[in-house]
C-alpha positions as CSV (number, residue, x, y, z in Angstrom):
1,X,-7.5,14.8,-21.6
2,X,-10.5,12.5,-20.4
3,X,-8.7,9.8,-18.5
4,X,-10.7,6.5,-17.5
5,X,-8.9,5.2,-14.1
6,X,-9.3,1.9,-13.4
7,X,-8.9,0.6,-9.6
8,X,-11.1,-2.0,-8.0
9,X,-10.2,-0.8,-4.1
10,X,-10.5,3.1,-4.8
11,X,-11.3,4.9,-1.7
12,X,-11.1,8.5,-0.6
13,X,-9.5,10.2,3.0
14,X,-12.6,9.8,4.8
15,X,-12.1,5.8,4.6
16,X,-9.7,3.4,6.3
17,X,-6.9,2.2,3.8
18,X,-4.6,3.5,0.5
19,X,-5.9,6.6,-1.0
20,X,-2.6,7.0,-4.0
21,X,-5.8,7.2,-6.9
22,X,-7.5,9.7,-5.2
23,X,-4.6,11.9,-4.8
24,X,-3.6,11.3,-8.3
25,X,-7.2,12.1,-9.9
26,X,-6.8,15.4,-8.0
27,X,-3.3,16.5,-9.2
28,X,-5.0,15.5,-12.6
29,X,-7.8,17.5,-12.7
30,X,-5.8,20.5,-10.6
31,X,-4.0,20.6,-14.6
32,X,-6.9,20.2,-16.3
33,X,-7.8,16.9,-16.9
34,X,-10.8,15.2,-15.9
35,X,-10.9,11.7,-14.3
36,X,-13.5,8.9,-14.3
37,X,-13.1,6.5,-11.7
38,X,-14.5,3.1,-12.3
39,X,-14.3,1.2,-9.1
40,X,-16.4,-0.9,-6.6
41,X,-17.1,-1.6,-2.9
42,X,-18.9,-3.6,-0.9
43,X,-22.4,-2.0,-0.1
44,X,-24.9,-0.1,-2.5
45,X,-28.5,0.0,-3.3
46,X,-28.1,-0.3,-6.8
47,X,-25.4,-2.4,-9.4
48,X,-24.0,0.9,-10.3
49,X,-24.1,4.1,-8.7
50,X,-22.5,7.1,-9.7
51,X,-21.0,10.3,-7.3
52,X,-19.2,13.2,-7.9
53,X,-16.1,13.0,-5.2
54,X,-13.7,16.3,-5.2
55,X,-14.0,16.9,-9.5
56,X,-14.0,13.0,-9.6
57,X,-16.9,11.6,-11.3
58,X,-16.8,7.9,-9.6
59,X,-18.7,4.8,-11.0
60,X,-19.3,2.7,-8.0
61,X,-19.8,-1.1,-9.2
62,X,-21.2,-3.8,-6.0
63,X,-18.8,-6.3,-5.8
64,X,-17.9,-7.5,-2.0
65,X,-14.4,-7.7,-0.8
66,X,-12.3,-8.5,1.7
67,X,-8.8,-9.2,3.2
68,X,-10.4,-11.8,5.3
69,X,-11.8,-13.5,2.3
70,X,-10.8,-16.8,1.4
71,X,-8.9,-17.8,-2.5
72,X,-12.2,-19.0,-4.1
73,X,-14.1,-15.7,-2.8
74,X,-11.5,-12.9,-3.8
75,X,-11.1,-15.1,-7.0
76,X,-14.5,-14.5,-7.7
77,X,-14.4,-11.1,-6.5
78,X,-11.7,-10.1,-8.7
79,X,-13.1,-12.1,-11.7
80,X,-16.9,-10.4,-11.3
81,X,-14.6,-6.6,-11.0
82,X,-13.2,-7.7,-14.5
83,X,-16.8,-8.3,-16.4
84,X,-18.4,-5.1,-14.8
85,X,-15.3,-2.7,-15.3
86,X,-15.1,-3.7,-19.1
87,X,-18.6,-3.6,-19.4
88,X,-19.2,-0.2,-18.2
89,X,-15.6,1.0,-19.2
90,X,-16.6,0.3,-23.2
91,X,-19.7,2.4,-22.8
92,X,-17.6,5.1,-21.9
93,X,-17.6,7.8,-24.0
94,X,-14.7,10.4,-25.4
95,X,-11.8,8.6,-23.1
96,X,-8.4,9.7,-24.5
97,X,-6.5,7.5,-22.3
98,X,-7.3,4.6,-19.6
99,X,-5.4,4.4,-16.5
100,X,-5.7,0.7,-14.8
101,X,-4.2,0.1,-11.6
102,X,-3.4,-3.3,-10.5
103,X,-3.8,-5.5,-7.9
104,X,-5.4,-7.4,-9.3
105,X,-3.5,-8.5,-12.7
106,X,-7.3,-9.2,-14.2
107,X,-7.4,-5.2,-13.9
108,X,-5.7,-5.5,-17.2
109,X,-8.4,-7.3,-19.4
110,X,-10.8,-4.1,-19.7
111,X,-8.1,-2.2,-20.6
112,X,-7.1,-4.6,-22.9
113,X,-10.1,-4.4,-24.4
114,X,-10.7,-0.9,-24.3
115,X,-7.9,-0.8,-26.9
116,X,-8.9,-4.0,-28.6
117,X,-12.5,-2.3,-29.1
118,X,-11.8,1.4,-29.6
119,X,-8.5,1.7,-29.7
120,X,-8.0,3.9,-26.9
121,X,-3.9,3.4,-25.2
122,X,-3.8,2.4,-21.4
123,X,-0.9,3.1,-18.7
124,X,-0.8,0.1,-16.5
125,X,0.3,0.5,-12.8
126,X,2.1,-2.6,-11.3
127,X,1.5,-2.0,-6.7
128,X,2.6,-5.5,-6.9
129,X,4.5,-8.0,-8.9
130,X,1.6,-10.8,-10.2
131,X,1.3,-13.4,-10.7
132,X,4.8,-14.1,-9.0
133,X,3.7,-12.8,-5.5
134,X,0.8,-15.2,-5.3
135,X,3.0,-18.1,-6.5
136,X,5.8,-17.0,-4.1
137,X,3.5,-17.8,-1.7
138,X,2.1,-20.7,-2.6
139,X,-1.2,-19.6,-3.9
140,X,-0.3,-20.9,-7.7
141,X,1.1,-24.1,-8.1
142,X,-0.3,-25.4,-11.4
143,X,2.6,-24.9,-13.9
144,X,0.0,-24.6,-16.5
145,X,-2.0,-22.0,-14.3
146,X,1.7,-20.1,-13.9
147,X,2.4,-20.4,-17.7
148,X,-0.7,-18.8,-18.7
149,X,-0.3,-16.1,-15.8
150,X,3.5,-15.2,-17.0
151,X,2.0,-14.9,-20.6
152,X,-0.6,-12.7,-19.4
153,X,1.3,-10.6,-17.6
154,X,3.7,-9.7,-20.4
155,X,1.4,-9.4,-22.9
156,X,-0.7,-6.5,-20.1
157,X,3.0,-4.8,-20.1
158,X,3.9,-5.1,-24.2
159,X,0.1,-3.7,-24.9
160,X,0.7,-0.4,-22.5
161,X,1.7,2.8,-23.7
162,X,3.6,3.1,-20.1
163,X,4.6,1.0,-17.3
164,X,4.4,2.9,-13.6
165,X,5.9,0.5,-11.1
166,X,5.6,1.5,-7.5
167,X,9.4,0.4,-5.8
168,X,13.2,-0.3,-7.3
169,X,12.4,-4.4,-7.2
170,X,9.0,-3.8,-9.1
171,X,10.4,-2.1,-12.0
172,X,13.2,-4.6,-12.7
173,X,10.5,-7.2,-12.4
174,X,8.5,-5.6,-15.0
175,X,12.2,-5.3,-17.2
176,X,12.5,-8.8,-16.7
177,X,9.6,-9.8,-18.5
178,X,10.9,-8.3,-21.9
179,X,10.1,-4.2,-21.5
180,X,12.3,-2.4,-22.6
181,X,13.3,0.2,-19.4
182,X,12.3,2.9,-20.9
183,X,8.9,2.2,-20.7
184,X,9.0,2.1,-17.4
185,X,8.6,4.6,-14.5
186,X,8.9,4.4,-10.9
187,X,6.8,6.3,-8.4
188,X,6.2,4.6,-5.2
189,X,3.7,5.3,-2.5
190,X,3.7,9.1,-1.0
191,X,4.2,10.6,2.3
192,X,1.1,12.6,3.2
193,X,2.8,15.8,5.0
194,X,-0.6,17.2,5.7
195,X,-1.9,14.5,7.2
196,X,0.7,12.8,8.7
197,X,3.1,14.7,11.1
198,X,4.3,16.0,14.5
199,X,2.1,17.7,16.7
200,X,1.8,17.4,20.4
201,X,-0.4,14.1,21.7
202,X,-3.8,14.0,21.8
203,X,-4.8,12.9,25.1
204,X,-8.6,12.3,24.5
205,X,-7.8,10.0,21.7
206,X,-5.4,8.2,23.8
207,X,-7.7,7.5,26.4
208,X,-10.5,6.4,24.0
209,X,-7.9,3.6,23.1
210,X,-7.1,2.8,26.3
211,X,-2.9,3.6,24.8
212,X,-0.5,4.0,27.9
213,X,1.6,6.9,27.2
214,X,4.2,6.3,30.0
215,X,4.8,2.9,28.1
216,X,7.0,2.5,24.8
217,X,4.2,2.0,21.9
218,X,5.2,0.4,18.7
219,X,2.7,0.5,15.9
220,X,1.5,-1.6,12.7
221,X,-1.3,0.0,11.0
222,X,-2.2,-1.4,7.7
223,X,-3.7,-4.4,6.1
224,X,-3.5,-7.6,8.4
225,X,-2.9,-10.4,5.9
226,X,-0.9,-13.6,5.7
227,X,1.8,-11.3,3.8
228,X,2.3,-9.2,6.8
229,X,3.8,-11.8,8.9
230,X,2.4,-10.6,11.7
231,X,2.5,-13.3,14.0
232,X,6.5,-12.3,14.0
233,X,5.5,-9.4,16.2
234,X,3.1,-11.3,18.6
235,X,6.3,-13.7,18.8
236,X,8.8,-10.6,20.1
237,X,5.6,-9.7,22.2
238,X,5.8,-12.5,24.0
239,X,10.0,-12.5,24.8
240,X,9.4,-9.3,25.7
241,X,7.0,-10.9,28.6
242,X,9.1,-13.6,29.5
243,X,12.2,-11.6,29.9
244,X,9.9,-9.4,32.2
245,X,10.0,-6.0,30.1
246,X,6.3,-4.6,31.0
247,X,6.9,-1.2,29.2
248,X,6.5,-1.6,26.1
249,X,3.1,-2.1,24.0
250,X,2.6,-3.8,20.2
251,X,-0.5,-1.3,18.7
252,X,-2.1,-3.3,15.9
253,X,-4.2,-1.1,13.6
254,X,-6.1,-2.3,10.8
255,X,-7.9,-5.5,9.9
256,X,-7.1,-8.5,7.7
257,X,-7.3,-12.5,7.4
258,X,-4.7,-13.0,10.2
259,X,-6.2,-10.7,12.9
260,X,-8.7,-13.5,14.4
261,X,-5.6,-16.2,14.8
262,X,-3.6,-13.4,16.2
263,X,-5.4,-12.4,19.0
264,X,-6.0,-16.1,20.1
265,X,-2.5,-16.4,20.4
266,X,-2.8,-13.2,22.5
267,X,-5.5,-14.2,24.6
268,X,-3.2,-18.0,24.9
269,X,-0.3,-17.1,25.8
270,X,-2.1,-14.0,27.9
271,X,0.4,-11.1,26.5
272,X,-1.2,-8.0,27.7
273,X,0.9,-5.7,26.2
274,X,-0.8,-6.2,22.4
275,X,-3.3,-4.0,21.7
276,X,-5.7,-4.5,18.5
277,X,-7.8,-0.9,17.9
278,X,-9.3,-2.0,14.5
279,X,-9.7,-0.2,11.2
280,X,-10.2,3.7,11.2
281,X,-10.6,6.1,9.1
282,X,-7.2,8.2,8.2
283,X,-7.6,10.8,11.3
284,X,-7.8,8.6,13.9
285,X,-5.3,6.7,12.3
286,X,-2.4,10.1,11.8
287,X,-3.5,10.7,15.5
288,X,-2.5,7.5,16.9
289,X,0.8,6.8,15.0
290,X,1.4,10.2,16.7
291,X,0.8,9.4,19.9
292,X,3.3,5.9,19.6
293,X,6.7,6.0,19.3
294,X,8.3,4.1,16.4
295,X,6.4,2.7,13.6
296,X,7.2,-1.4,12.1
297,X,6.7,-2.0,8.7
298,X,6.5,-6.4,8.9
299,X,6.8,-8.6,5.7
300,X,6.7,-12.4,5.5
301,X,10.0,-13.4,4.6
302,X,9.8,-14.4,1.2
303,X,11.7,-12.5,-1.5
304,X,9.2,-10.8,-3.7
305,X,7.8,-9.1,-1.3
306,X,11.2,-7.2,-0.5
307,X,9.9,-5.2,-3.6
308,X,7.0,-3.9,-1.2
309,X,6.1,-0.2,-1.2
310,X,3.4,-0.2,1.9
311,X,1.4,3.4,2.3
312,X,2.5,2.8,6.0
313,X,5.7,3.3,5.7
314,X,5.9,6.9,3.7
315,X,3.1,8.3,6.2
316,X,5.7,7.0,9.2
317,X,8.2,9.3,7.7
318,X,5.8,12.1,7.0
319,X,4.8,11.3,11.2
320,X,8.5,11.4,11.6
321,X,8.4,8.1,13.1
322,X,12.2,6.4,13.7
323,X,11.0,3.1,11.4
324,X,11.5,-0.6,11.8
325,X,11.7,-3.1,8.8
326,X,12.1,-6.9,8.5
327,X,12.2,-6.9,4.7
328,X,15.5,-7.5,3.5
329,X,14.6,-5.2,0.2
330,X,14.9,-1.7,-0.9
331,X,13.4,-0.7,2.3
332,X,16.1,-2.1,4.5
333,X,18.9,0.4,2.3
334,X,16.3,3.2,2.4
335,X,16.1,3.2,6.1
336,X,19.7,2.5,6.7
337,X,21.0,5.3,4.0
338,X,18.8,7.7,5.5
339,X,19.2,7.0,8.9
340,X,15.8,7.0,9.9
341,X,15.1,3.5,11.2
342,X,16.7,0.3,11.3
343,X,16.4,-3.5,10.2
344,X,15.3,-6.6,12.3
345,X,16.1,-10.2,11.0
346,X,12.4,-11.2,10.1
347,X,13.7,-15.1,11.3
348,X,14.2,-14.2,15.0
349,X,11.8,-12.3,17.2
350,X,14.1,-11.8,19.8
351,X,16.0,-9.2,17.6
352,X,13.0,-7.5,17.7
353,X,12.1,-7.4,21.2
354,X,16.2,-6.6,21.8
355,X,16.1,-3.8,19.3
356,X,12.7,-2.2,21.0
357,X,14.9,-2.3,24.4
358,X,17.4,-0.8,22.7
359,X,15.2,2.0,21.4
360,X,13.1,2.4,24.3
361,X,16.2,3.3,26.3
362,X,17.8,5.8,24.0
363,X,15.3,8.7,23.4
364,X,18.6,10.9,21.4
365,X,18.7,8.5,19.1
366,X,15.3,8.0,18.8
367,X,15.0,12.2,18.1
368,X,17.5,11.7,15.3
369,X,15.8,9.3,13.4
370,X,12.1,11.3,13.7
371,X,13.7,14.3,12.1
372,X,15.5,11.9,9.5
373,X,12.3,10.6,8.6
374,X,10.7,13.7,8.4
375,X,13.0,15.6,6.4
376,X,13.6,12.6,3.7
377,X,9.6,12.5,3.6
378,X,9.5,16.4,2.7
379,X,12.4,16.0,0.3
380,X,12.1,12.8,-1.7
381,X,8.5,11.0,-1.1
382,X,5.7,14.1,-0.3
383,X,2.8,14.0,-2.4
384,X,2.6,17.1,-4.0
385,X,6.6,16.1,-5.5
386,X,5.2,12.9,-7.1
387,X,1.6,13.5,-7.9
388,X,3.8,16.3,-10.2
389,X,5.9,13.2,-11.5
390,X,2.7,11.3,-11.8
391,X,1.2,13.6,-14.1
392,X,4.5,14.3,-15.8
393,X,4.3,10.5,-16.9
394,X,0.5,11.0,-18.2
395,X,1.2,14.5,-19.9
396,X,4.7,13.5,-21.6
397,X,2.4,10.4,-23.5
398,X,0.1,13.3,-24.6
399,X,2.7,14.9,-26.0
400,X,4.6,12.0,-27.5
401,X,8.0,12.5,-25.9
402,X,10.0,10.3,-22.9
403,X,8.4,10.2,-19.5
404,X,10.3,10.9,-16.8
405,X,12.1,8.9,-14.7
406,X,12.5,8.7,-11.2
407,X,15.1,7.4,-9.3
C-alpha cells in the first residue's frame, strides 16, 4: 500500500522530542509499504519542501510551533496545519489509505476530506483525548464551542476505518463516544531498547552538565507544559532544602511554556539542587537519564490526563530506571503490578521529597525496580513488539478482516 501519514510534529532520532511516526513509517516500509509524511516545522526556505528520510518521502509544510506558545498562536498554528495538510494531501496521488495522527483534533479535517473528495479510508490515532483534555483544563468553556467539539470528535471516530488509541483510559474514551470497541485498538507509546538502556556512565557528558554523580539525581525529560505540573517538583525541591537533605538533585530536561516561571521560583527561593539542561537531541538525552538515578513521570492532577501515555516513561523502562508517577491512572497500576516504580500523591510534595529519601537510602531496592523496568520494557512495550502490532492493525484493514487487539 501507499499510505499518506498525517502528523503535524513529525520528527526523526536526530531531534529532541517523540519519534512513534517515524518508527512506524519504518516498520511500514520494512513490509513493503511506502509512506508519505505530510508534516511541518518551524524553519524552511520555502512553503513546502520535500526530503527523502530513511524510505520516507517527507513533505515539510512552514508552519511555527511551540510549547511556549500562547492559545491564540497554537490556535492559529494548528488551524494554518489544517488548510496546508488538506491542500497538499488532495493532490496526492495513488494513496490507498491515510493515516492522521492527532494532537491536534483538526488533524482530522484533511482526512475527512480526503475521503469526502476521493474516497480514500483514514485510521485515526487518538495521543490524547480532545477536545475533553483542553476543557479539563480550562481551555474551552463555551458550551457551544464544547458542543461543536464533542460533535466533531465523533463524527472524526464514526468516519475512520480504525481507531488506534495510545493508553487503557484513551480507548474507553473513544468507546464512550458511540464506537463500537471493536473498532478500536490500543498501542501506546514504545520503549526504545536500542536507544535507551544500561551501560556504564558517561563521565564527559556528566561533566559537560555540570550533574554531580555522588548526589541522588532524579530526572524529568520531556515537554515542560502547564500539563506537567511541574512546579509539584520544584515544590518537593524546596522541602528537601529546608529539611537540610543536600544530596539529592531535580534534572529538568526539555523545554516548554512553564520552564521560564520555574526557574524564577528557583532562582527565589535559591534551591540549588534544580538543574535545567534544556532540549537535546535523543543521545544526549539516553546518556543522561543513564547517568541519574530514578526517572518521574509528573501530571497535573486532573483526571483526563490519568489516560496519559508519555514517551518518557517507556524509554525509563527501556533505561531500566525504578519510575516515579503522580498520576493516579493506568500508570500508577502499571508501575505498582510490575514493581518497577512507585506512586506519589500529586497534592503533597512532601511525599515526594520523603519517597526520594526513601529511595536514595535503599540502593537493593532500587536494583530491583531497574531490572523490573527493564525486563517489562523488553517483554510487553519494545518497539519492534508493537511497530509489528502497529502494522498488523494497517495490514488486517487491507485485507478486510478484525485488527488485533492489544491488551
Amino acid at each position: 500500500m501507499r499510505i499518506l501519514y498525517i502528523h503535524q510534529y513529525f520528527i526523526t532520532p536526530n531531534e529532541p522530542g517523540g519519534t512513534r511516526s517515524y518508527w512506524f513509517a519504518k516498520e511500514l516500509i520494512a513490509n513493503g509499504h511506502q509512506v508519505v509524511m505530510l508534516t511541518s516545522r518551524n524553519k524552511q526556505q520555502e512553503l513546502v519542501e520535500k526530503k527523502l528520510i530513511d524510505g520516507i518521502e517527507v513533505i515539510y509544510v512552514k508552519n511555527p510551533y511551540s510549547n511556549n506558545m500562547g492559545i491564540i498562536s497554537r490556535l492559529w498554528s494548528f488551524f494554518r496545519f489544517m488548510l496546508l495538510s488538506t491542500w497538499l494531501g488532495l493532490r496526492q496521488k495513488n494513496i490507498d489509505l491515510v493515516y492522521a495522527t492527532s494532537t491536534p483534533l483538526s488533524i482530522g479535517i484533511p482526512a475527512l476530506a480526503i475521503k469526502q473528495f476521493k474516497g480514500i479510508p483514514y485510521i485515526f490515532e487518538v495521543r490524547d483525548l480532545w477536545p475533553e483534555v483542553p476543557i479539563q483544563m480550562g481551555a474551552i468553556k463555551s458550551s457551544f464551542i464544547i458542543k461543536l467539539l464533542n460533535w466533531f470528535e465523533k463524527k472524526i471516530y464514526t468516519s475512520a476505518k480504525h481507531v488506534v488509541a495510545l493508553s487503557p483510559g484513551m480507548r474507553d474514551g473513544v468507546i464512550k463516544t458511540g464506537i463500537t470497541p471493536n473498532k478500536v485498538t490500543m498501542i501506546p507509546n514504545m520503549a526504545k531498547k536500542d536507544e535507551f538502556f544500561v551501560r556504564a556512565k558517561n563521565w564527559e557528558v556528566a561533566r559537560t552538565f555540570n550533574l554531580n554523580t555522588n548526589h541522588f539525581n532524579v530526572v524529568h525529560f520531556g515537554a515542560m507544559g502547564i500539563a506537567n505540573g511541574l512546579e509539584y517538583l520544584v515544590k518537593a525541591a524546596a522541602v528537601l532544602k529546608e529539611q537540610s537533605i543536600h544530596n539529592i538533585d531535580f534534572v529538568f530536561l526539555g523545554e516548554g511554556k512553564t520552564e521560564a516561571d520555574l526557574k524564577k521560583i528557583c532562582e527565589s527561593q535559591h534551591l540549588t539542587n534544580v538543574k535545567f539542561l534544556g532540549k537535546h537531541p535523543m543521545k544526549i538525552v539516553s546518556e543522561i537519564v543513564n547517568i541519574c538515578d530514578c526517572s518521574m513521570v509528573s501530571f497535573s492532577d486532573i483526571p483526563i490526563l490519568y489516560t496519559n501515555s508519555p514517551n518518557k516513561l517507556f524509554d525509563s523502562l527501556s533505561a531500566g530506571k525504578p519510575l516515579i508517577v503522580n498520576s493516579a491512572g493506568w500508570t500508577k497500576e502499571m508501575v505498582e503490578k510490575h514493581n518497577c516504580g512507585v506512586y506519589v500523591d500529586p497534592q503533597k510534595p512532601e511525599d515526594l521529597a520523603n519517597m526520594l529519601i526513601k529511595m536514595a537510602a535503599n540502593p537493593v531496592w532500587l536494583q530491583e525496580m531497574s531490572v523490573n523496568s527493564r525486563r517489562l520494557a523488553e517483554e510487553v512495550y519494545d518497539k519492534t513488539i508493537l511497530c509489528k502490532k502497529f502494522v498488523n492493525v494497517i495490514e488486517a484493514y487491507n485485507v478486510q478482516k478484525p485488527a488485533e487487539t492489544f491488551s
